[in-house]
PyMOL commands that place a pseudoatom at each C-alpha (Angstrom):
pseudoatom trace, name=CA, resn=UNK, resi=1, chain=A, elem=C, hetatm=0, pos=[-174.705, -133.439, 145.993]
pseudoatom trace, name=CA, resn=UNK, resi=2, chain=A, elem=C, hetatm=0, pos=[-174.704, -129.549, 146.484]
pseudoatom trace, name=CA, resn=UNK, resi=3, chain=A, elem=C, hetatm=0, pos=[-173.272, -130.537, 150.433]
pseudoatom trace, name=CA, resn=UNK, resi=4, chain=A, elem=C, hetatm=0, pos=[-170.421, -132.177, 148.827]
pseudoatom trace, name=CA, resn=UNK, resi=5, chain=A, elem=C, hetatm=0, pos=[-169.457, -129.979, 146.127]
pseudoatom trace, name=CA, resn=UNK, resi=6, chain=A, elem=C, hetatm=0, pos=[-169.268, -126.755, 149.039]
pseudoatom trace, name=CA, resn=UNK, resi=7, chain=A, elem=C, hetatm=0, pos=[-166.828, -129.371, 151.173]
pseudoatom trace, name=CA, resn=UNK, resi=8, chain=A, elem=C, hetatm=0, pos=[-164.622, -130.330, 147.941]
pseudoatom trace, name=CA, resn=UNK, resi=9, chain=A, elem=C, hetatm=0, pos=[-164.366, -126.052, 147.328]
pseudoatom trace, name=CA, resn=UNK, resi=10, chain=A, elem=C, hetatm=0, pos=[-164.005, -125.820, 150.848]
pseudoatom trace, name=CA, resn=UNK, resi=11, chain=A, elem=C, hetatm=0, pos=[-161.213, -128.166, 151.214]
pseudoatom trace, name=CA, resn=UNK, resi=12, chain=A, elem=C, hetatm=0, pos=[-159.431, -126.744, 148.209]
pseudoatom trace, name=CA, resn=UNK, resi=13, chain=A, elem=C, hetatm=0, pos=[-159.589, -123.555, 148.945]
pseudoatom trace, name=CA, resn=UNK, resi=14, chain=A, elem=C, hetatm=0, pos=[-157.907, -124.212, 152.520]
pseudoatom trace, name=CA, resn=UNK, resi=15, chain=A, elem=C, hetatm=0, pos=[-154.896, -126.636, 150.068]
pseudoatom trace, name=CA, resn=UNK, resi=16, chain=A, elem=C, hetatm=0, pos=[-154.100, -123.137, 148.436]
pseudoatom trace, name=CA, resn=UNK, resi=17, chain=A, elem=C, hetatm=0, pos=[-154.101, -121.459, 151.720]
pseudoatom trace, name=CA, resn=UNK, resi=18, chain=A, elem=C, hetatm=0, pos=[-151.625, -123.715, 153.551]
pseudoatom trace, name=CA, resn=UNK, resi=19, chain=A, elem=C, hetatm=0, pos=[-149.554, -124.071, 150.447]
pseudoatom trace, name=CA, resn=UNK, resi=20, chain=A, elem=C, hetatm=0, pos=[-149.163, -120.446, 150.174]
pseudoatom trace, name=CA, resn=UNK, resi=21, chain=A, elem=C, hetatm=0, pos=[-147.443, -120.265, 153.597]
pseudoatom trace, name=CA, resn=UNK, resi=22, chain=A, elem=C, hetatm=0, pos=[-148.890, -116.740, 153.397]
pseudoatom trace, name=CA, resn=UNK, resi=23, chain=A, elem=C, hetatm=0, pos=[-146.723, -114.410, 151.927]
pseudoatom trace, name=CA, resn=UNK, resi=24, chain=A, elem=C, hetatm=0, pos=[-147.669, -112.519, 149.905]
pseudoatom trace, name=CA, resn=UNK, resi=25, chain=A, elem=C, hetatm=0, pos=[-145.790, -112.719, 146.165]
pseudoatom trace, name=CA, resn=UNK, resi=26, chain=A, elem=C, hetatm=0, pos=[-142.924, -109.846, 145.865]
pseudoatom trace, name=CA, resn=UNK, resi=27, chain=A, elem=C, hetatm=0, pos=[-143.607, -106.813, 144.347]
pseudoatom trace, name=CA, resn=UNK, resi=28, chain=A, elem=C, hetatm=0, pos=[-142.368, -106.466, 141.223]
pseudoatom trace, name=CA, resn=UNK, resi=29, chain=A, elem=C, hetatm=0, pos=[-141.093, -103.608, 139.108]
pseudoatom trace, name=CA, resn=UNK, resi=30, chain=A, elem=C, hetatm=0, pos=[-141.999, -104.188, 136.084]
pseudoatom trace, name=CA, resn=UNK, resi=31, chain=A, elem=C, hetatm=0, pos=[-145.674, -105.584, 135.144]
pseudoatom trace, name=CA, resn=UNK, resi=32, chain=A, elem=C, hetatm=0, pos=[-147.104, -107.051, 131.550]
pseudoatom trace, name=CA, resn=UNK, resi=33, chain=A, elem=C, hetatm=0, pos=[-150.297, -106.071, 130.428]
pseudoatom trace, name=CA, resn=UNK, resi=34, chain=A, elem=C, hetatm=0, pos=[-152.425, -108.466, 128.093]
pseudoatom trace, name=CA, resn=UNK, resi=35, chain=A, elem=C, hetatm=0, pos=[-151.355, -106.897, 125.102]
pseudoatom trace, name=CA, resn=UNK, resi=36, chain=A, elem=C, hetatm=0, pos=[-147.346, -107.126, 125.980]
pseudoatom trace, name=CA, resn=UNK, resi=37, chain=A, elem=C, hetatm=0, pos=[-147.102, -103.701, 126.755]
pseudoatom trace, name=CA, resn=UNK, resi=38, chain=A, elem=C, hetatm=0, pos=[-144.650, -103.274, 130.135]
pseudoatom trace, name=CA, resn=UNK, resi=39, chain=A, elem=C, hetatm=0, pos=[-144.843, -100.516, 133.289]
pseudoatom trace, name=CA, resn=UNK, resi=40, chain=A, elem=C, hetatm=0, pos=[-141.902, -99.967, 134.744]
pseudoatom trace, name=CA, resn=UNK, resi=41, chain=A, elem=C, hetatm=0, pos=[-141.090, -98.042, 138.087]
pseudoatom trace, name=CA, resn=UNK, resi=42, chain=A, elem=C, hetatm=0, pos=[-137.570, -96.115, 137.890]
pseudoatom trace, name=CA, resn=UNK, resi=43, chain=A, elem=C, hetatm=0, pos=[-136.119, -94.438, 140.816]
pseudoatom trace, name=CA, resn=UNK, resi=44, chain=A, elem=C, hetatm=0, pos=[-133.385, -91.958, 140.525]
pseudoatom trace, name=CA, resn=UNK, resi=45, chain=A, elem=C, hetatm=0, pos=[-131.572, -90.988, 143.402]
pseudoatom trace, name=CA, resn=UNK, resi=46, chain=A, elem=C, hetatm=0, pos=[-129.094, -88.246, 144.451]
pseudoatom trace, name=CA, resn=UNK, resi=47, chain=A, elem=C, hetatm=0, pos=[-126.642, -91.329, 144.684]
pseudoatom trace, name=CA, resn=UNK, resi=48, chain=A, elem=C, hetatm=0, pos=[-126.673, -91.125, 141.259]
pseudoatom trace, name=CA, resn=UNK, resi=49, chain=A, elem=C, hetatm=0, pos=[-127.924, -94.424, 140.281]
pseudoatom trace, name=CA, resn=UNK, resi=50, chain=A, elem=C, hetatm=0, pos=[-131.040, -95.230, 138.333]
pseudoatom trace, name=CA, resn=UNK, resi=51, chain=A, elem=C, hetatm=0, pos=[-132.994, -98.162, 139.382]
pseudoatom trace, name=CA, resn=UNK, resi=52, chain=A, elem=C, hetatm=0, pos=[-133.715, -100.827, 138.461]
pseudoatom trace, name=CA, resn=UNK, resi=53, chain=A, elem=C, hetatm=0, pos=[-130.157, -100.681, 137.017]
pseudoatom trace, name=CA, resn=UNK, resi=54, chain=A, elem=C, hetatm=0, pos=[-130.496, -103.373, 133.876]
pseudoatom trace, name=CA, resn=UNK, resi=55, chain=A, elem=C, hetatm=0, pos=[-133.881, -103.098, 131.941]
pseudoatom trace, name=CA, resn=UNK, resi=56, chain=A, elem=C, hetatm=0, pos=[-134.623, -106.218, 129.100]
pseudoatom trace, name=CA, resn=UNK, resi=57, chain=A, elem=C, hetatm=0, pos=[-137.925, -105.475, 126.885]
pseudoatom trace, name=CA, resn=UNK, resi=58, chain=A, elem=C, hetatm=0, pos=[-138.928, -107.055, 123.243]
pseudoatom trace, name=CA, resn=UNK, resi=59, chain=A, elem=C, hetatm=0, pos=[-138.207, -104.306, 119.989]
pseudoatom trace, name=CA, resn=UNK, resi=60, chain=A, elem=C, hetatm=0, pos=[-142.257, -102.766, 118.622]
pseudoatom trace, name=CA, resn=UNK, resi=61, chain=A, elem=C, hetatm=0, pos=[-143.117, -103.539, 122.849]
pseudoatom trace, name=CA, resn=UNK, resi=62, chain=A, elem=C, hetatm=0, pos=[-144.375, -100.179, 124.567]
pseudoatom trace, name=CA, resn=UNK, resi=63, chain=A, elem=C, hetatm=0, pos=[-143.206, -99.125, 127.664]
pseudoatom trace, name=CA, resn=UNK, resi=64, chain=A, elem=C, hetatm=0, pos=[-144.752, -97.065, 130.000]
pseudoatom trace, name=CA, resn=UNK, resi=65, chain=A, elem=C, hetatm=0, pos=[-142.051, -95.809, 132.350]
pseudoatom trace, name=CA, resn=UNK, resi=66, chain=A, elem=C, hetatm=0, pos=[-143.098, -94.184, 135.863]
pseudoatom trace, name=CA, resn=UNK, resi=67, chain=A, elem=C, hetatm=0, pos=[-139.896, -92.039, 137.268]
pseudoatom trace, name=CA, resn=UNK, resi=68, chain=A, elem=C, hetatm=0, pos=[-139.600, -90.786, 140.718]
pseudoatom trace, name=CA, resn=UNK, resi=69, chain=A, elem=C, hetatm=0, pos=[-136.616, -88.547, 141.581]
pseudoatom trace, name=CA, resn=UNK, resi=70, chain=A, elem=C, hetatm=0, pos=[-136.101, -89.351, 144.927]
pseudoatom trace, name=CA, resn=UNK, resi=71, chain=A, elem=C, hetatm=0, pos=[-133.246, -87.170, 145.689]
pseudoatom trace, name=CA, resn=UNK, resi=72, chain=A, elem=C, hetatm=0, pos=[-132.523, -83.190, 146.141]
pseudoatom trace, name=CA, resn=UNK, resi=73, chain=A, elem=C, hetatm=0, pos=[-131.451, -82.079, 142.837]
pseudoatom trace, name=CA, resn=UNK, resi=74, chain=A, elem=C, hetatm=0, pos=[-132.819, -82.587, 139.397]
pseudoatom trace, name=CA, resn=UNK, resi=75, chain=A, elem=C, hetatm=0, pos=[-132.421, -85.445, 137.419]
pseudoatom trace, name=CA, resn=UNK, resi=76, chain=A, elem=C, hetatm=0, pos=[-133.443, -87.026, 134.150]
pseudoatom trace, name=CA, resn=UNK, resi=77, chain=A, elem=C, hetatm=0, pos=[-134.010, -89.914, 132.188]
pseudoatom trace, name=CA, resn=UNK, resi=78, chain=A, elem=C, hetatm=0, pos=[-133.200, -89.929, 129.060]
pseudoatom trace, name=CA, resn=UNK, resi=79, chain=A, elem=C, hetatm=0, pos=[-132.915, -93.159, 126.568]
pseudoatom trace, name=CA, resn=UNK, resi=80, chain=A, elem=C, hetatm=0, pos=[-130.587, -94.278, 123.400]
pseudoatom trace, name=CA, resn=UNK, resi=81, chain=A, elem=C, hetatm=0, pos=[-127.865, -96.125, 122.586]
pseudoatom trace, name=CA, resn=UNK, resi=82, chain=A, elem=C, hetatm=0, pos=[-124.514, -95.225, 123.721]
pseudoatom trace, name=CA, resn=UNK, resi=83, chain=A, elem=C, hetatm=0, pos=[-123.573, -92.817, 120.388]
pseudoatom trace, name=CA, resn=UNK, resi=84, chain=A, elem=C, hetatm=0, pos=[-126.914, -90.625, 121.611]
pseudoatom trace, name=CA, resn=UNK, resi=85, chain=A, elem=C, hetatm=0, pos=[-125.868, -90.825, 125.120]
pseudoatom trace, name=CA, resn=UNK, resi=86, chain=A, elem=C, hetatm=0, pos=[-122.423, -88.754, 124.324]
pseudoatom trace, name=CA, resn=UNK, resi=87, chain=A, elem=C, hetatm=0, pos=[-124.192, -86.559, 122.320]
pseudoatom trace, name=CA, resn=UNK, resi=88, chain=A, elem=C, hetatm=0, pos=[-126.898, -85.543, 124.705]
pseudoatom trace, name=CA, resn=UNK, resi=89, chain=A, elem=C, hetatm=0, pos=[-123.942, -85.627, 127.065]
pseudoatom trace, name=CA, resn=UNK, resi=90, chain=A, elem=C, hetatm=0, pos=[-122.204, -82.631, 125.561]
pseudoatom trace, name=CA, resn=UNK, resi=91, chain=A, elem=C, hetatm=0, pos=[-125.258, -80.603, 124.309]
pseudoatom trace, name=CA, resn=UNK, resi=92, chain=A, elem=C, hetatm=0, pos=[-126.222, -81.027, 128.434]
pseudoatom trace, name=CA, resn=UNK, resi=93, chain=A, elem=C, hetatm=0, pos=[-122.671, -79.855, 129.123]
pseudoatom trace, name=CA, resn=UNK, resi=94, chain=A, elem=C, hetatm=0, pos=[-123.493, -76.417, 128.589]
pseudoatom trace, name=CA, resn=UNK, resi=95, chain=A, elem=C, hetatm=0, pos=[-127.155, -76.177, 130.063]
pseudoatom trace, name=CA, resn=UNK, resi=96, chain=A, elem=C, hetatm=0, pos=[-126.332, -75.870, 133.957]
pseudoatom trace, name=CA, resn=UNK, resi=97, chain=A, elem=C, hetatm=0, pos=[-128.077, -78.505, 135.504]
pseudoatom trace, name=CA, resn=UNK, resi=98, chain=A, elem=C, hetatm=0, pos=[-131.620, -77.178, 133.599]
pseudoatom trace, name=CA, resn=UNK, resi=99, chain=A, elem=C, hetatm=0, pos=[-133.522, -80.349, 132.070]
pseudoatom trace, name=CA, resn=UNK, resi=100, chain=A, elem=C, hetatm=0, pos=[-136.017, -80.487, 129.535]
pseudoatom trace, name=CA, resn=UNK, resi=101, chain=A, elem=C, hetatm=0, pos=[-138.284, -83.057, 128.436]
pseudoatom trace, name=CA, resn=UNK, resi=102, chain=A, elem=C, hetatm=0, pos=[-138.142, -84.745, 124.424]
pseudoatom trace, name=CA, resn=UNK, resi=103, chain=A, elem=C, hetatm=0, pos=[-139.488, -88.106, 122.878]
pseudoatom trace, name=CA, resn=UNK, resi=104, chain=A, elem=C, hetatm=0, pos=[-136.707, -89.739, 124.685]
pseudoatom trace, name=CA, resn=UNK, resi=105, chain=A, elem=C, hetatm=0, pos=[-135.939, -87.835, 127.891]
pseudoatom trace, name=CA, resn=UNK, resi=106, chain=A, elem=C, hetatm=0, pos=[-137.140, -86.083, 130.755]
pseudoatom trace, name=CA, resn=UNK, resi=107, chain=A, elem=C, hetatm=0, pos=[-136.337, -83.925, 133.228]
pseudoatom trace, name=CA, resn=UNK, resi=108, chain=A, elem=C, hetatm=0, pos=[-137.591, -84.720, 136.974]
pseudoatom trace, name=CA, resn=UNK, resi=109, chain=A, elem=C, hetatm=0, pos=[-137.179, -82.528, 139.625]
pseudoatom trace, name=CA, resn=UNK, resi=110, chain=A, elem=C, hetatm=0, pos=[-136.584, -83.604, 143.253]
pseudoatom trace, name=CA, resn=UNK, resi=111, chain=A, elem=C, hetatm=0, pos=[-139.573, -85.115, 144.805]
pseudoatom trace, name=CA, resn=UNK, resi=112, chain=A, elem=C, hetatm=0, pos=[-141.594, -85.742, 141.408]
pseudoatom trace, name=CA, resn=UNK, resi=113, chain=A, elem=C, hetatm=0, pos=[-142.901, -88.418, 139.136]
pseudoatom trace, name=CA, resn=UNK, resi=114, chain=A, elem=C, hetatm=0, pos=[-143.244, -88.458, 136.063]
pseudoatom trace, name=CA, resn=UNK, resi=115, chain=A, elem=C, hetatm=0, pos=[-144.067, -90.797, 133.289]
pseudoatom trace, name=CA, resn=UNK, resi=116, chain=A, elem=C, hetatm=0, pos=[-142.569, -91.257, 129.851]
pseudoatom trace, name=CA, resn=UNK, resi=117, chain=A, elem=C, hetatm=0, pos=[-143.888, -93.758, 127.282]
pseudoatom trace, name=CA, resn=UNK, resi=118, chain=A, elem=C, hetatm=0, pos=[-141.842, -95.272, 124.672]
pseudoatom trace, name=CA, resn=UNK, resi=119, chain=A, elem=C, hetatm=0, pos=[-141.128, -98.100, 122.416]
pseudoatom trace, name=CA, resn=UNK, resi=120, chain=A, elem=C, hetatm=0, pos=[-137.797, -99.300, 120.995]
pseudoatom trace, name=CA, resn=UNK, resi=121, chain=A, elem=C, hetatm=0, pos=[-138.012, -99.841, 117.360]
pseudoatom trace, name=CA, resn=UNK, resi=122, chain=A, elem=C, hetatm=0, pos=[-135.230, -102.486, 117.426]
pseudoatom trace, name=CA, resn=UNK, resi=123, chain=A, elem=C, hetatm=0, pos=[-133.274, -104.886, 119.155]
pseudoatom trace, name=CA, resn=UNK, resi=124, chain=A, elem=C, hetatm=0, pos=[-130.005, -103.752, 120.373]
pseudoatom trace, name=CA, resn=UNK, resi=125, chain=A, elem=C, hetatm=0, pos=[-127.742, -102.283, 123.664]
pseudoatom trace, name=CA, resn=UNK, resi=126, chain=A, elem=C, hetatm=0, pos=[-129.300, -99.081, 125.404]
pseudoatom trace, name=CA, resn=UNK, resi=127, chain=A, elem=C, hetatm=0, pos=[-128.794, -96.913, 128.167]
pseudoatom trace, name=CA, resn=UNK, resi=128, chain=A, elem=C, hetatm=0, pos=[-131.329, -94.937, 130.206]
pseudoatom trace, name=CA, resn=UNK, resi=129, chain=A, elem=C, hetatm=0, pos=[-129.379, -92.380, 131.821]
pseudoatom trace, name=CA, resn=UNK, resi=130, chain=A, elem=C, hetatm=0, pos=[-129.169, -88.743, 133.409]
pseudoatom trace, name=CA, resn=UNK, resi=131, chain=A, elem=C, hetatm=0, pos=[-126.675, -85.971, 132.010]
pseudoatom trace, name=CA, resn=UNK, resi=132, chain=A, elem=C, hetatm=0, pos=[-127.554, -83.449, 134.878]
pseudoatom trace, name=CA, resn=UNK, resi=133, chain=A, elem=C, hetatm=0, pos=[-124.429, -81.550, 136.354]
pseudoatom trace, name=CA, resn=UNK, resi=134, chain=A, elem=C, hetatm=0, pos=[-121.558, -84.869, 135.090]
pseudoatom trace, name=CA, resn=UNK, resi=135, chain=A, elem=C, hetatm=0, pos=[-124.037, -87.173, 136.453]
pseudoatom trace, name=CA, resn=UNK, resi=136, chain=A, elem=C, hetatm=0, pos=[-123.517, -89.585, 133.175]
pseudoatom trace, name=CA, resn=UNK, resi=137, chain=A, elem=C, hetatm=0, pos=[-119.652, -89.429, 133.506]
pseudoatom trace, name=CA, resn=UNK, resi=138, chain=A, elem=C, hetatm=0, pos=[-120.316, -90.528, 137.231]
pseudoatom trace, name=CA, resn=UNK, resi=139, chain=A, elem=C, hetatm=0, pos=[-121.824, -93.668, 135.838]
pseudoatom trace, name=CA, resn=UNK, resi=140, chain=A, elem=C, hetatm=0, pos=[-126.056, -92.469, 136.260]
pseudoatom trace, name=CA, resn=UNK, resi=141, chain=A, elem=C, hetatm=0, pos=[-126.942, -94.693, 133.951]
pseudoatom trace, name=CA, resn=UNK, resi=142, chain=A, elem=C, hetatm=0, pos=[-129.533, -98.165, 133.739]
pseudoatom trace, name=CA, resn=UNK, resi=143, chain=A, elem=C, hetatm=0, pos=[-128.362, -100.693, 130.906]
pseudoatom trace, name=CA, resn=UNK, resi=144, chain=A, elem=C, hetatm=0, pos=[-131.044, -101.745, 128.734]
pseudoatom trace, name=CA, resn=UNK, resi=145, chain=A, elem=C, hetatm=0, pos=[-131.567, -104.711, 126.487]
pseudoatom trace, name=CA, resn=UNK, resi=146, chain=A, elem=C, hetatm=0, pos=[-134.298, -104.891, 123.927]
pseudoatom trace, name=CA, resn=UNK, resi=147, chain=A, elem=C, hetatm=0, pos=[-134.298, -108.481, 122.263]
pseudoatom trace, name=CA, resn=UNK, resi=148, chain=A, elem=C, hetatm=0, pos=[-135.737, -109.563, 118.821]
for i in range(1, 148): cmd.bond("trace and resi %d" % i, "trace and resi %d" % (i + 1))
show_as sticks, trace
zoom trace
């Protein structure tokens, strides 16, 4: 009995092998926890993109958001709907290229990673985006959708 019960876990465990053709599953950037909290991995690049560039997460659902500036020049990331991206637009206009870091944004300096956690209180159309030196105007921006 115990002979046959080692061949049938034997036997299954070489099914899931060959059926995996093994590869291994794609990374991905965004992960759930248990509790429906997300990670997410943002690049931002002196290319002036933000990546991934469309974001969707549930309204009350905490993010945890890891940012990596990948390029030579400072960046941010900073999150709201399109009315706070124009204003944070213009109150950036006059600050040089100098970042600083509030509940919704951050600044992240070439070659550093940073995390920023937040939670969108309701559903609707937002932006994650950087306002460094015109960057927003260039189109730096991620769109993000946070269903019901």
């Amino acid at each position: 009995m115990r002979l046959s019960r080692l061949a049938f876990v034997s036997a299954a465990i070489l099914l899931v092998a060959a059926c995996s053709n093994g590869a291994a599953p794609a990374a991905s950037r965004a992960s759930a926890s248990p509790t429906g909290d997300a990670t997410v991995e943002v690049k931002l690049s002196d290319a002036l993109r933000i990546e991934p560039a469309t974001m969707t997460f549930r309204a009350g659902q905490a993010i945890h958001f890891v940012i990596t500036n990948t390029g030579t020049t400072n960046h941010e990331f900073y999150l709201g709907d399109e009315a706070a991206q124009m204003a944070h637009d213009g109150e950036m206009g006059g600050m040089a290229g100098m970042t600083h870091d509030e509940a919704q944004g951050i600044g992240v300096m070439p070659g550093e990673t940073k995390t920023l956690d937040y939670t969108f209180a309701k559903a609707g159309m937002y932006q994650a985006a950087c306002h460094v030196n015109g960057h927003y105007g260039a189109g730096m921006m991620a769109a993000i959708t946070v269903t019901s």
